[in-house]
Steps between C-alpha positions, in 0.01 A plus 500: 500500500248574203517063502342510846135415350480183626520646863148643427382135614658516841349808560181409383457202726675697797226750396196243549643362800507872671125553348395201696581686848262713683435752232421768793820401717711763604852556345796401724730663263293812313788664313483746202740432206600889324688394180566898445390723315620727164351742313501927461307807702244389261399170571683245740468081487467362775519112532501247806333179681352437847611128623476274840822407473781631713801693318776318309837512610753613332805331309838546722827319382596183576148424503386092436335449200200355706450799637484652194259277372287495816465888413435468104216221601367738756490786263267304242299353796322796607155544717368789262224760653260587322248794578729686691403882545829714398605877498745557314647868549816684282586845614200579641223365265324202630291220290329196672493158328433172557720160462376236221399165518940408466544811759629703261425908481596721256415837500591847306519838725568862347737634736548829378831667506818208643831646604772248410535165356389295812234607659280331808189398526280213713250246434313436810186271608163670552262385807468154602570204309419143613549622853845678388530851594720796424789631542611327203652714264829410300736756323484613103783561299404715203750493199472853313665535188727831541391806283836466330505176326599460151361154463335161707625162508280201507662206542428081516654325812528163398762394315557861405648646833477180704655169356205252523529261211151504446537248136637282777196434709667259759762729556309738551271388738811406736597796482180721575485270828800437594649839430472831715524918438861402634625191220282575189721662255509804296608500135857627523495871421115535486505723834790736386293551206140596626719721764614689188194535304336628763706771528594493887131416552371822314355246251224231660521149435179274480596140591197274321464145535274210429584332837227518751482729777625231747804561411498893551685455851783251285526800209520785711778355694688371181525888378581598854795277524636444164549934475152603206398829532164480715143535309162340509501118484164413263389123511228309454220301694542082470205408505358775261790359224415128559110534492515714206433825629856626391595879568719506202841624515399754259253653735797538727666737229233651416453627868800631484534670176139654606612616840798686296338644172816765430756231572665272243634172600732224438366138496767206678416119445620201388457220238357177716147594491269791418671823523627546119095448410381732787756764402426497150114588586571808744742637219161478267297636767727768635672648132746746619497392886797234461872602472653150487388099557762309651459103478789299698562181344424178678309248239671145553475501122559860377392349171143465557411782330265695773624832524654456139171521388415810664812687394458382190192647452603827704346811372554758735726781573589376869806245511461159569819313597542124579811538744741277626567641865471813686819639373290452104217709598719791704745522173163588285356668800792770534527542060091584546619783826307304742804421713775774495820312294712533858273304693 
């Protein structure tokens, strides 16, 4: 899915083509996207979109694989928002935003104290826009990480949790569109394992991506189905990565770790692209903060030297391993105590 670049180009032109309507036409299909939210009584992230586009529907079996596509095509071609006044409220405190020029909003809120590790919240639009008026409010759900943790998880999706191929682009691509939540697969023991390390869900896990937010409804469903442990879903916007205006996948972490000062973490990726690299810099930048790095292995030619270079060069405390499978990082998982040895 990280592959998908080239779909910036579709959107882009589907984008000129919807900029050349009525710019003051009222939406047929207002609808506000909440992608969730995480964070502590402290501070709470709150992300989302506001589209003219009706909902998606969602992957049953036995489904055609055209109608899979039709709803991977329709996620990318969107009729973003922008301007849309928003309040966006969590346990009581309220803070009003507005949509970019992509629809997005993205807000922070200081709750105060949260009881539990789900907690509600809405985002909701404000007055009139474009001849659209309320009630339209959608529902929040706030993942708070439980006063009892011992650690965080932030883990990849591609090719880390989700087989994806991405070193085999056409593969890949047939798969992103032709696939659903339902037929994508999960690495074999990869669910088993975050189940564990988080401890019956006492621990949180941070699923962070490079895939664009278009595919939030695809990713959410994935977890849902294949059995992860839930937790906030943190993407990316297309257009942002292809015109240059990346929001790196270290800010991602970085939100995180920030949101979560006391708690230590253990980094998941794989080999194919970036993660190794990535890793290696929030060890520097966070000395102390990282119990283990866990690569999977999935270079077409394990010989290129990549991540050799980086654990070659390894100069830090925290463990980096280069594992085969899920069964290779929960044997050095349980000798480090981060899975009990009878799981």
């Amino acid at each position: 899915m990280r592959a998908v670049r080239w779909i910036y180009a579709i959107e882009n032109t589907w984008d000129a083509r919807r900029q050349r309507r009525a710019a003051r036409r009222s939406p047929a299909n207002f609808r506000i996207e909440a992608y969730g939210a995480h964070g502590t009584s402290t501070a709470v992230v709150v992300r989302g979109r506001v589209v003219d586009d009706p909902p998606l529907s969602e992957a049953v079996d036995g489904e055609g694989v055209w109608t899979a596509m039709r709803r991977t095509l329709r996620g990318f071609l969107t009729d973003e928002l922008p301007g849309v006044p928003l309040r966006v409220e969590v346990a009581g405190t309220e803070v009003l935003t507005t949509s970019d020029s992509e629809g997005y909003f993205l807000v922070q809120v200081a709750p105060g104290p949260l009881d539990g590790q789900l907690t509600t919240g809405t985002v909701e639009l404000v007055g009139d826009y474009r001849g659209v008026t309320g009630p339209h409010t959608v529902p929040l759900t706030v993942h708070v990480t439980a006063p009892g943790a011992a650690f965080g998880i932030v883990s990849d999706i591609d090719d880390t949790i989700l087989e994806t191929g991405v070193q085999r682009i056409a593969r890949m691509v047939v798969q992103t569109f032709t696939g659903s939540a339902v037929t994508r697969v999960a690495f074999p023991g990869a669910a088993e394992l975050y189940r564990d390390l988080t401890h019956s869900r006492t621990n949180p896990v941070f699923y962070i991506s490079s895939s664009p937010w278009n595919l939030y409804a695809f990713i959410v469903g994935f977890l849902r189905h294949r059995g992860f442990p839930s937790g906030p879903v943190l993407l990316r916007d297309l257009l942002g990565r292809a015109a240059g205006e990346r929001e790196e996948k270290h800010a991602r972490i970085r939100e995180v770790l920030d949101l979560h000062p006391d708690l230590a973490f253990v980094l998941i990726g794989d080999s194919g692209e970036k993660d190794p690299e990535i890793y290696a810099d929030i060890v520097r930048e966070y000395p102390g903060r990282i119990l283990a790095v866990y690569i999977r292995e999935v270079r077409l030619d394990p010989g290129d030297g990549r991540v050799e270079r980086i654990s070659g060069t390894w100069a830090h405390e925290t463990p980096f391993v280069l594992a085969a499978d899920s069964d290779a990082v929960r044997a050095h998982a349980e000798k480090l105590g981060l899975i009990p040895r009878h799981s």
